[in-house]
Structures are given as structure tokens and as C-alpha cells.
C-alpha positions as CSV (number, residue, x, y, z in Angstrom):
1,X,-26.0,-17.4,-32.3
2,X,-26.4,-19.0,-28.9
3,X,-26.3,-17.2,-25.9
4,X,-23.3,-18.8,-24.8
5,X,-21.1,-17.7,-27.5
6,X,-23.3,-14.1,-27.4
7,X,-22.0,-14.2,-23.9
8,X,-18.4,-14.9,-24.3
9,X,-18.0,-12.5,-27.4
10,X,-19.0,-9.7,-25.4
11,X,-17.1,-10.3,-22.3
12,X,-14.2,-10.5,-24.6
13,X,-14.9,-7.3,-25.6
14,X,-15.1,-5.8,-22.3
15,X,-12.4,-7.4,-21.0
16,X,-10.0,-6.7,-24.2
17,X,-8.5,-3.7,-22.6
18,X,-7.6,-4.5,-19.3
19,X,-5.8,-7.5,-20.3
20,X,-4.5,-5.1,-22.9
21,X,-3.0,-3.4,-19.8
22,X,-1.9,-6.3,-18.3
23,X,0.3,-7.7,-20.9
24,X,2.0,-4.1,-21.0
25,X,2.6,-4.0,-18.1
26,X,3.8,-8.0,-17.7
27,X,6.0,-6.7,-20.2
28,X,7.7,-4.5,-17.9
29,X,8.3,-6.7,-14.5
30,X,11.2,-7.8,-14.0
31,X,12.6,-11.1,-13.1
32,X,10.1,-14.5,-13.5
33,X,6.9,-12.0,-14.0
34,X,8.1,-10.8,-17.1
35,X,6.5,-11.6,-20.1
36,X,8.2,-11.0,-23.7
37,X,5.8,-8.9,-26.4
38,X,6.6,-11.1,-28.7
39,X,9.6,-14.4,-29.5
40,X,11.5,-15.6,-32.2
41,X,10.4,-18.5,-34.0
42,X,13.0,-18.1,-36.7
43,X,15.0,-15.6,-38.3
44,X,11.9,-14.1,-40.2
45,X,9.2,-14.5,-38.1
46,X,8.3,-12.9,-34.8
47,X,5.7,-14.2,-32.7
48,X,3.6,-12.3,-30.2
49,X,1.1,-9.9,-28.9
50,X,-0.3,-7.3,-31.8
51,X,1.9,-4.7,-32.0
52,X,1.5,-0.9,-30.7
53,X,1.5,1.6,-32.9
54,X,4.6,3.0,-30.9
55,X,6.6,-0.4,-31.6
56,X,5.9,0.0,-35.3
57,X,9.4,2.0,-36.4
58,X,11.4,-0.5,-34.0
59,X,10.0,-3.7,-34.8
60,X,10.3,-2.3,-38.8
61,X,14.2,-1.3,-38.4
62,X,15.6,-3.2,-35.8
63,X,13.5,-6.7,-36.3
64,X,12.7,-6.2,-40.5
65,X,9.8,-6.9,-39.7
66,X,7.4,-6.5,-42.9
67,X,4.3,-8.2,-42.7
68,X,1.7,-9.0,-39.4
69,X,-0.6,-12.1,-38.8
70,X,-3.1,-12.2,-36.0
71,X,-5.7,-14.3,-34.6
72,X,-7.1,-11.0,-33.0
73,X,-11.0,-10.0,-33.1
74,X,-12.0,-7.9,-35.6
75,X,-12.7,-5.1,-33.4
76,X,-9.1,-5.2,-32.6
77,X,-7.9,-4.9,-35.1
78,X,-10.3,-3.2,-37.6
79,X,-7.2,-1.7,-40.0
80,X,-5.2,-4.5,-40.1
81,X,-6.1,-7.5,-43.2
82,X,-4.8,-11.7,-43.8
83,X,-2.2,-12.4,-45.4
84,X,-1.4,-16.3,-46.5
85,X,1.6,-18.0,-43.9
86,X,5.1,-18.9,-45.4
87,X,5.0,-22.5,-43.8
88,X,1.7,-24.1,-45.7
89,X,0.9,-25.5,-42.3
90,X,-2.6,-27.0,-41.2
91,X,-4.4,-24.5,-39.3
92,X,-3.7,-27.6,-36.3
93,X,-0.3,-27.8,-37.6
94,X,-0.1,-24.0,-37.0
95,X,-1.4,-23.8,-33.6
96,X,1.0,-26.8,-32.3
97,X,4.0,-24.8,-33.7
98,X,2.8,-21.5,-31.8
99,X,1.7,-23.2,-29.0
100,X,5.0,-24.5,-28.3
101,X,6.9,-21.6,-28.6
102,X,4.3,-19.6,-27.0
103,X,2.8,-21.7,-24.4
104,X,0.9,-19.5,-22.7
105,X,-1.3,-18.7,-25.4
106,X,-5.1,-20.2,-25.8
107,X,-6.7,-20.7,-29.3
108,X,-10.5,-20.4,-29.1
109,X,-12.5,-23.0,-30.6
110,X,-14.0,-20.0,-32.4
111,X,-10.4,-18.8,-33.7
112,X,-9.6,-21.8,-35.0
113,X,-12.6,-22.4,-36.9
114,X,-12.0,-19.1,-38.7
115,X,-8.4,-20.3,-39.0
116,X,-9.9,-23.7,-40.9
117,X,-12.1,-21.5,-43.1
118,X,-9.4,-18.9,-44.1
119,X,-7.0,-22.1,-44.9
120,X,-9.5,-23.3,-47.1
121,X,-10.4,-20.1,-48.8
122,X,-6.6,-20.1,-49.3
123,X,-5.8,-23.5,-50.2
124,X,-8.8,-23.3,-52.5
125,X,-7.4,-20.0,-54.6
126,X,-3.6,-21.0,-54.9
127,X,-5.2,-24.3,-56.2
128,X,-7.3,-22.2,-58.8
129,X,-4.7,-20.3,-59.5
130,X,-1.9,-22.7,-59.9
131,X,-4.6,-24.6,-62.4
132,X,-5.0,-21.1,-64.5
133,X,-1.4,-20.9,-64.7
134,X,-0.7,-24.4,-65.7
135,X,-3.3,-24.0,-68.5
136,X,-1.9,-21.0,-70.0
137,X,2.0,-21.7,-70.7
């Protein structure tokens, strides 16, 4: 690993808390300051920061909310696990959609190259499966 990417991983590690902090409280100013937790995209998906574990029963009752995806670092989000996206989008097609609902957002070169590889692991088992299925009716 180069020492540049050594370098940034670690400072995003240090730094993951106090921006943590920052987006909370963001979330509380008032007027042009204030910054949403998360936005709508449509009427089943939500789109924001990773939820807290104290916006869990709201974001389940009053939002239906019933399934997460995040771009976070693993250490972030050590409990939490992929699921595939509704949309089949292109991981580019993906981060255009969010990135215009959500401009203030920044994908890594990093994330998205984790994004590329998960859409192909993806891509490559619904193709596997779909062949199994076809074969066996």
C-alpha cells in the first residue's frame, strides 16, 4: 500500500469522529446551516448519513425503512453487511444519481473502486444464478 493512501486511511480514521460531531450537530442549526441526516430520493429510499442507533425505531416506523446501504469504512460500520441496490445502476450511474440529490457528498476514488468490485461480484452471481435457474425448469 503506498504511503499516500496509508496516510489518508488513517487520517480518516482520526478524523471520523469529529466530523461525526459535526454532521450532528449541522443537523441541529437552524436556518441555511442546517444540514438534513438524510433526503428522499423516492418513496422507498432514503438517502443520508448512517444512521444512529437512537434513529433506528423512528426511521423503522415513521420512514418504513427496512434495509441500509453505505459507502462507510469498515470500521464504521463493523455490524452492518451489503445488500444488492433496487435500481441495477452502474456503480457511475449510482454516484451521479446520489450526487445530485446529495451534492455535498464526495466519493473516494477508493469507495468507488470497492463500489465497481461489489457490482461485479453482484452482477457476476445474479448472472450465475439466473443461468442455474434457466437450466433447471
Amino acid at each position: 500500500m503506498a504511503a499516500g493512501t496509508l496516510l489518508e486511511a488513517g487520517l480518516a480514521r482520526v478524523l471520523f469522529y469529529p466530523t461525526l460531531l459535526y454532521t450532528l450537530f449541522r443537523g441541529k442549526m437552524p436556518g441555511p446551516a442546517h444540514r438534513d441526516w438524510y433526503n428522499r430520493i423516492d418513496n422507498t429510499v432514503l438517502l443520508g448519513a448512517l444512521p444512529l442507533r437512537n434513529m433506528t425505531r423512528r426511521l423503522v416506523q415513521d420512514e418504513n425503512v427496512r434495509g441500509l446501504i453505505t459507502m462507510n469504512e469498515e470500521y464504521e460500520t463493523r455490524f452492518l453487511c451489503n445488500s444488492p441496490k433496487v435500481y441495477n445502476w452502474t456503480p457511475e450511474e449510482a454516484v451521479r444519481a446520489i450526487t445530485k440529490i446529495r451534492s455535498h457528498i464526495y466519493i473516494r476514488p477508493g469507495q468507488l473502486e470497492v463500489l465497481k468490485e461489489f457490482h461485479k461480484v453482484i452482477t457476476a452471481g445474479a448472472a450465475k444464478n439466473e443461468t442455474c435457474h434457466t437450466s433447471q425448469t
